[in-house]
C-alpha positions in Angstrom: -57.5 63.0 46.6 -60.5 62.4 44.3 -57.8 62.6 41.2 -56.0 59.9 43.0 -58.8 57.7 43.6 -60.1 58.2 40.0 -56.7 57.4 39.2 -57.1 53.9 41.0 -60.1 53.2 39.9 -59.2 53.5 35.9 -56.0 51.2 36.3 -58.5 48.3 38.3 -60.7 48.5 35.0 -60.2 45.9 32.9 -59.4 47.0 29.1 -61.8 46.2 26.4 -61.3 42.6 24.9 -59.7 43.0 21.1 -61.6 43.1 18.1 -60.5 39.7 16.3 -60.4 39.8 12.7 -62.4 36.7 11.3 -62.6 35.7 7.5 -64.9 32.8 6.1 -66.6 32.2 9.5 -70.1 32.1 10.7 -71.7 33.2 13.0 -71.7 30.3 15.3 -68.1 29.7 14.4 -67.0 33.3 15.6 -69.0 32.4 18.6 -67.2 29.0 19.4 -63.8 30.8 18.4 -64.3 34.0 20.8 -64.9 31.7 24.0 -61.7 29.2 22.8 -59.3 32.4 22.7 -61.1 33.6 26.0 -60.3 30.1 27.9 -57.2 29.7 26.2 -55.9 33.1 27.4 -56.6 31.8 30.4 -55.4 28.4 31.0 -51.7 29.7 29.7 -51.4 32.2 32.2 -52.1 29.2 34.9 -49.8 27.1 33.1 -47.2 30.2 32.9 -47.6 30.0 36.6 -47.8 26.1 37.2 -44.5 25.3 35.9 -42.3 23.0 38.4 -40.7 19.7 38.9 -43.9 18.0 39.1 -45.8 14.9 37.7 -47.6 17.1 34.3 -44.2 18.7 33.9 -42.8 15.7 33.6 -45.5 13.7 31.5 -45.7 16.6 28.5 -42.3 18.1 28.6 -40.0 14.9 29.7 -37.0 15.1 32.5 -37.2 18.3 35.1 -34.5 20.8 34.8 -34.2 24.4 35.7 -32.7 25.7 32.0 -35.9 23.6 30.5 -38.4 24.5 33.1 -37.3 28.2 32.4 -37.8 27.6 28.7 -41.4 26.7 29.0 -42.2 29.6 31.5 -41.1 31.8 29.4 -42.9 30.2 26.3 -46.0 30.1 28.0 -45.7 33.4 28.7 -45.3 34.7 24.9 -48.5 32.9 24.5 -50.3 34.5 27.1 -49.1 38.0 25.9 -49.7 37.0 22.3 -53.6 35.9 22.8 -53.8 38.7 25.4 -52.4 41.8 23.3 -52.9 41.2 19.6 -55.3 41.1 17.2 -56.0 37.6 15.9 -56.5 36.9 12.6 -59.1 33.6 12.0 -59.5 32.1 8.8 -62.3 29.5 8.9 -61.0 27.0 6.0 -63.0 24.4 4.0 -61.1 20.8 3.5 -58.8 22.1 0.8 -58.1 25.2 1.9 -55.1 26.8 3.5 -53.6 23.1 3.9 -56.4 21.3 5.7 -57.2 18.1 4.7 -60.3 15.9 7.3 -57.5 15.0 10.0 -56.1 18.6 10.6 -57.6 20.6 13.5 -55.3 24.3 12.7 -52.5 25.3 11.2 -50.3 28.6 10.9 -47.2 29.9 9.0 -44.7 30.6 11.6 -43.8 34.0 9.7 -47.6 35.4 9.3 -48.3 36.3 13.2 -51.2 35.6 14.7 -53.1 34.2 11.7 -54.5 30.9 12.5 -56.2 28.8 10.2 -58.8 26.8 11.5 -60.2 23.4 9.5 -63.5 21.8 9.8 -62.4 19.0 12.4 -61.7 22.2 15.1 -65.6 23.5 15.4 -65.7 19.2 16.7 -63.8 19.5 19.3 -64.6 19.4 22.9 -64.4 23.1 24.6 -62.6 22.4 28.0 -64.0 20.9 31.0 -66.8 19.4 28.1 -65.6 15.6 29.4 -63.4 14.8 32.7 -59.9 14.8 32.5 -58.5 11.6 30.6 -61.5 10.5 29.5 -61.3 9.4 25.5 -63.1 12.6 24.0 -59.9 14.6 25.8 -57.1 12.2 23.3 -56.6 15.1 21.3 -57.7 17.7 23.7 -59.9 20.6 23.2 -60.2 23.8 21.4 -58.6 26.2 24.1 -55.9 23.8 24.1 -55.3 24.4 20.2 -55.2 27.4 20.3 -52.5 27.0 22.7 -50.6 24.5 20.3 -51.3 26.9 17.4 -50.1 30.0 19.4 -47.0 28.4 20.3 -45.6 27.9 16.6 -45.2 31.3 15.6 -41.7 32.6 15.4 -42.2 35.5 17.7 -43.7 33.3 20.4 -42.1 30.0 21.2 -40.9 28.5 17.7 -42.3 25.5 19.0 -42.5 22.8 16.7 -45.1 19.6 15.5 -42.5 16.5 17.2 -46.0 14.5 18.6 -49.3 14.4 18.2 -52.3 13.1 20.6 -52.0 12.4 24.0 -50.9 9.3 24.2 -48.0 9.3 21.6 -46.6 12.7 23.9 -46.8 11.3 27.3 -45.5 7.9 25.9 -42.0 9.8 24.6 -41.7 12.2 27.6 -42.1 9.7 30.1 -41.2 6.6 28.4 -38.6 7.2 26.1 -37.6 10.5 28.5 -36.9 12.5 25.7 -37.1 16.3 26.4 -39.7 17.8 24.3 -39.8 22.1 25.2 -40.2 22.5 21.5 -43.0 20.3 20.9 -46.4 21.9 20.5 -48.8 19.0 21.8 -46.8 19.5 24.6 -47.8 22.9 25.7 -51.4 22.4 24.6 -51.8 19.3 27.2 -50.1 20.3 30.3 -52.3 23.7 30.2 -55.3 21.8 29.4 -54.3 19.5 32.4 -52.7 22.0 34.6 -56.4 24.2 34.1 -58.1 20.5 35.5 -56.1 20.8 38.9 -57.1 24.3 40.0 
């Protein structure tokens, strides 16, 4: 009985959070990093679980159907798994550096997993729940959110790709224009970010 019960009570403990590997960063930076992987870890799993024929469906990823709905679920569940069971690598890069120029929040190469670049402009960003939901601070969303986006582009993950940027410009071609856009990075970022406002 007691081996039983010990038994239990190992599988109910959570496992130790992963050792990131950070190069260039300070400390404050590693800091502001750690809690946007934490809170983005967390908002995919609720988007992983949010997905439906429903009014944020329909404003990131553009006309409801099952095939495409699928699609996303199962994207934003290689994003979860991928921020939950892997090692990230963090480069914090100077303007210049690893392709980042004063607009550019992140980047990756889609073939070197779970590396992530991170420029200058991404330690300005607002952490989620910072400012209300729409407000203007939100336009480009926040740095859980691009994680997500950043996440998402890697081969192994979702192959998603860079179709739209900023809120606006998204929303505008999924509802407007109805185009369907399950590959489009921005996409996944804002309905998690939005999706993680309603619960």
């Amino acid at each position: 009985m007691f081996r039983i019960l010990l038994a239990v009570i190992l599988m109910t403990i959570a496992a130790p959070a992963l050792a990131h590997d950070f190069e260039r960063c300070e400390k404050g930076e590693i800091a502001l990093v750690e809690e946007a992987l934490v809170g983005a870890e967390k908002i995919a799993l609720r988007a992983a679980v949010s997905i439906g024929d429903t009014p944020e469906y329909r404003r990131w990823f553009g006309p409801y159907s099952k095939n495409n709905a699928a699609s996303v679920r199962a994207s934003f569940k290689s994003i979860y798994t991928a921020i939950n069971e892997n090692e990230i690598k963090i480069v914090c890069a100077n303007i210049g550096e690893e392709d980042c120029d004063s607009e550019m929040y992140a980047n990756v190469w889609t073939h070197d997993h779970f590396a992530i670049n991170l420029c200058p402009s991404f330690f300005e960003m607002p952490r989620m729940y910072a400012f209300p939901s729409g407000s203007i601070e939100m336009e480009n969303g926040s740095r859980e959110g691009t994680i997500i986006h950043e996440m998402s582009h890697f081969d192994v993950v979702a192959r998603t790709e860079d179709i739209c940027y900023s809120r606006s410009a998204c929303s505008e071609r999924a509802l407007v224009d109805l185009e369907v856009l399950i590959d489009n990075a921005d996409s996944y970022q804002y309905f998690a970010e939005d999706i993680s406002y309603l619960q």
